[in-house]
C-alpha positions in Angstrom: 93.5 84.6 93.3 90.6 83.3 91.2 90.1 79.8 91.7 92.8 79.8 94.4 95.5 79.6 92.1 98.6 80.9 94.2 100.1 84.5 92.8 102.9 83.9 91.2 106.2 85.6 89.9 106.3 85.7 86.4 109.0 86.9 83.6 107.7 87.0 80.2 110.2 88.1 77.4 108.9 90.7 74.6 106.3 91.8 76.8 106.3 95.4 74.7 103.4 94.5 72.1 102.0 91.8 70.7 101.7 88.3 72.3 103.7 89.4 75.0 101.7 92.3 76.1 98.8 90.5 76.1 100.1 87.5 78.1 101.9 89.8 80.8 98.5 92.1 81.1 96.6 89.1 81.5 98.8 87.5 84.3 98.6 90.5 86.0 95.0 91.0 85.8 95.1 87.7 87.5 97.0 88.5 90.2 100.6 87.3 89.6 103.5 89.6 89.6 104.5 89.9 86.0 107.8 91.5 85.0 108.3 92.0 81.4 111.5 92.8 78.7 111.4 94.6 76.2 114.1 95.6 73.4 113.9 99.6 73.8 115.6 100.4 77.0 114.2 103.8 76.1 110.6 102.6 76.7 111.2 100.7 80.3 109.6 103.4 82.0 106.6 104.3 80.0 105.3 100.9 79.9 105.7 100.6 83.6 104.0 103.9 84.2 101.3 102.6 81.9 100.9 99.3 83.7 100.8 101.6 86.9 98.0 104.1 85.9 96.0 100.7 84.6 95.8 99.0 88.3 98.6 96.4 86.9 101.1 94.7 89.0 103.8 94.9 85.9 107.4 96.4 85.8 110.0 96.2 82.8 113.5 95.3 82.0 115.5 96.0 78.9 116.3 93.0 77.1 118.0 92.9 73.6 118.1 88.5 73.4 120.7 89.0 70.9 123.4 90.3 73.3 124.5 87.5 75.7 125.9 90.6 78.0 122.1 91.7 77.7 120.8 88.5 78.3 123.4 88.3 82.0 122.2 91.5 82.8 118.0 90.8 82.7 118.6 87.9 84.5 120.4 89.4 87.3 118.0 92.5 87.5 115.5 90.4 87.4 116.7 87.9 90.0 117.7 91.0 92.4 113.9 91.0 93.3 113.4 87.8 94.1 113.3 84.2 92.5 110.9 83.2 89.3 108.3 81.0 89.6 107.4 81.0 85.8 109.4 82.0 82.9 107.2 82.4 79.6 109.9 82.6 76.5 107.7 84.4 74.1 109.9 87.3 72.7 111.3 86.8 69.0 111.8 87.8 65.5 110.6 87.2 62.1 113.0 86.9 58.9 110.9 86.9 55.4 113.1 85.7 52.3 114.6 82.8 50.5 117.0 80.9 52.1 119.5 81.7 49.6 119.2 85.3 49.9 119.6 85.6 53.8 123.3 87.0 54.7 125.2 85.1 57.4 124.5 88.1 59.7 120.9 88.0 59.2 120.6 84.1 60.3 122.6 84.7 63.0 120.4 87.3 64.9 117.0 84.6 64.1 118.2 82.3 65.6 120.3 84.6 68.3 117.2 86.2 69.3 114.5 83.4 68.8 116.5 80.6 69.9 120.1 81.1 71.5 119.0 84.0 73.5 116.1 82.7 75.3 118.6 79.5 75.8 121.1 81.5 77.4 118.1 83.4 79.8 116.4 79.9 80.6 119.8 78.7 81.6 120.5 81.5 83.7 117.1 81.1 85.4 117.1 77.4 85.7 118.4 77.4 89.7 115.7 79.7 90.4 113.1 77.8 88.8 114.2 74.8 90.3 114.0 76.3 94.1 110.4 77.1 93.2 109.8 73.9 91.4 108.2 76.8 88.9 107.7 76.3 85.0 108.6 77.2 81.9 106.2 77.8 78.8 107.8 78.2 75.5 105.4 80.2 73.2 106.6 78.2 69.5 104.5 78.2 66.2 103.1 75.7 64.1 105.5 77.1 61.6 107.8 74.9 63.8 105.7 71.8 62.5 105.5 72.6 59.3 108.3 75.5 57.8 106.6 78.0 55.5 108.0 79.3 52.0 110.1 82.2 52.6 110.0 81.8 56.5 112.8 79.2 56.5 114.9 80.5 59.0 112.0 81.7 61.4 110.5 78.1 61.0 113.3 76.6 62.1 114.1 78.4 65.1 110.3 77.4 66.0 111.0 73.9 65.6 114.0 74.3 67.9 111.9 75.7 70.2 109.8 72.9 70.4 112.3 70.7 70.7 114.3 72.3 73.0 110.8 72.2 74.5 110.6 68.4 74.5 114.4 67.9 76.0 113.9 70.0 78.6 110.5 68.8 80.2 112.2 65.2 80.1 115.2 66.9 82.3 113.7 68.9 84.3 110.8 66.4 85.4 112.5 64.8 88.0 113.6 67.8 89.7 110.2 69.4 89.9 110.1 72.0 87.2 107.4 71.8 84.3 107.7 72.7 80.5 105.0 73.2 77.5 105.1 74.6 74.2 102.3 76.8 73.1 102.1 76.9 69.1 99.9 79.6 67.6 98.8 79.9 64.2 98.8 83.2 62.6 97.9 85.7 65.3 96.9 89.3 64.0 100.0 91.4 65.6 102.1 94.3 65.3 104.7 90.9 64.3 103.2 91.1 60.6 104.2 94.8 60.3 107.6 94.4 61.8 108.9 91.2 60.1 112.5 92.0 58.6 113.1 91.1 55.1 116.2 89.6 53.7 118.5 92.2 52.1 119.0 90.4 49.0 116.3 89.5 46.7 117.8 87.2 43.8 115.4 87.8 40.6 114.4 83.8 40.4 112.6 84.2 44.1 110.8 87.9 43.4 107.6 87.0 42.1 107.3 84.0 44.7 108.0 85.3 47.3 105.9 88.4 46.7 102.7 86.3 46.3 103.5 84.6 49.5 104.0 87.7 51.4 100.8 88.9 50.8 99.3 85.7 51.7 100.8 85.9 54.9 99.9 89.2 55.6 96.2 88.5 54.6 96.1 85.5 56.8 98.0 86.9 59.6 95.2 90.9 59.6 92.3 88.1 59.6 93.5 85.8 62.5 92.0 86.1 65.8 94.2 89.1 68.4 96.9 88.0 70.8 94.4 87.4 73.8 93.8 84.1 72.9 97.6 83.1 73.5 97.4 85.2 76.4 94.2 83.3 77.7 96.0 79.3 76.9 98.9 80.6 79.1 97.5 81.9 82.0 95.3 78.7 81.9 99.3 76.8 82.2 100.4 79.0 85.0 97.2 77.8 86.8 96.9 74.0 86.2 97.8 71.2 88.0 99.8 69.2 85.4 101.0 71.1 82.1 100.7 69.7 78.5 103.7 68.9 76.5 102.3 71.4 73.6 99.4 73.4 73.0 98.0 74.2 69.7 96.3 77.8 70.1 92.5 79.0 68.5 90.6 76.8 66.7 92.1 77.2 63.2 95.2 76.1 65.1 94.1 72.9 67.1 92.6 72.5 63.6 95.5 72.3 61.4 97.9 70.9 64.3 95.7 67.8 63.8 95.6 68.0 60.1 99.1 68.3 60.3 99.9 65.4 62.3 97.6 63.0 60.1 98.3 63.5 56.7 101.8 62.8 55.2 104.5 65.3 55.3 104.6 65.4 51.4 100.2 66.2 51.7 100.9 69.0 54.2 103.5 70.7 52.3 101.2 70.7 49.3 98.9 72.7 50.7 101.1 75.2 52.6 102.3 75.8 48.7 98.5 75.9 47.8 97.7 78.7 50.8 100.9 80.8 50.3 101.1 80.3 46.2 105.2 79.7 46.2 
């Protein structure tokens, strides 16, 4: 391994596109052995086929983080071929619309799959984890310090991710395991394309949240790819001591400071200013 960094074995949820692609191709690249989820059980096999025919050390599992008999199952395939050293909770889901117009149902697979699933699969992990006195690296958003307009419920299943972030490194310090939250920015991703929206659009929020839609997607096709998450994580699976949380790209370390400086009422302002609601 470069820079003798030990190999490692790695599980890193929505590892089908995206972030998560890029963060398991990288790991591998470095030498770890990566296993990745993805949703589609359909597409476990060409991905690992893929990885194969590109000199990668990566294999797949179906994961759907919304079923908690899904969740049991990944955990135990996964754990069949030995214990983690690192889990990277990156897989998730974005839901565009006014608070008000989001239907019980739709809330409840957010936060199920960006929140209570990857609970449920750290959980499940933890005793492993522990043995190896591995880590775990929560990939968050700045969303999660600051909520967007129309990105309400995404927003705050980021900040729970960073707080159950927070909790966890405080418990699981003594017993050897390590935890960091990375927080992009926008990232230009196949995310931007499939972001659900709400199935109810109530006439007062149409023009809004059209405006801020487009914003979004403008900001999100001119942000810098997915490699640059991939290249802050596989700098955490190497070092000696990880951060609490990492701000991602330069735009990001940027407004992370911006954000932590100014008042709340300040940086609200200008989120409204950027995404016109």
């Amino acid at each position: 391994m470069p820079g003798g960094t030990p190999a490692r074995r790695i599980l890193v949820t929505g590892a089908g596109s995206g972030i998560g692609r890029a963060i398991a191709e990288r790991l591998a690249a470095a030498g770890h052995d990566v296993t990745g989820t993805v949703r589609s059980p359909e597409r476990v096999r060409a991905l690992t086929e893929a990885a194969r025919q590109g000199g990668l050390r990566v294999s797949f599992v179906p994961l759907d983080l919304g079923s908690r008999e899904a969740v049991e199952a990944a955990a135990r395939e996964v754990l069949t071929c030995g214990p983690v050293d690192v889990l990277v909770n990156n897989a998730g889901c974005g839901l565009f619309g006014a608070v008000e117009d989001a239907s019980a149902g739709e809330v409840a697979r957010q936060f199920e799959v960006n929140l209570l699933g990857p609970i449920q699969l750290t959980r499940l992990l933890l005793p492993s984890l522990r043995e190896r006195k591995g880590r775990i690296i929560w990939i968050g958003s700045l969303a999660g310090r600051q909520s967007l307009p129309f990105q309400g419920h995404y927003a705050a299943t980021k900040a729970g991710v960073a707080a159950l972030s927070d909790a966890l490194r405080m418990e699981l310090a003594p017993l050897g395991v390590q935890v960091a939250c990375v927080e992009p920015g926008d990232i230009a991703t196949g995310f931007t394309d499939a972001r659900v929206a709400t199935g109810a659009a109530s006439p007062v929020y149409v023009a809004a949240a059209a405006r801020a839609r487009s914003a979004v997607e403008r900001e999100e096709r001119r942000a810098p790819g997915p490699d640059c998450v991939a290249r802050a994580v596989e700098r955490l699976v190497a070092c000696r001591r990880l951060p609490t949380r990492v701000a991602v790209g330069r735009l990001g370390r940027t407004t992370a400071v911006f954000l932590r400086l100014v008042p709340h009422s300040l940086g609200q302002r200008a989120v409204r200013l950027l995404y016109r609601a």
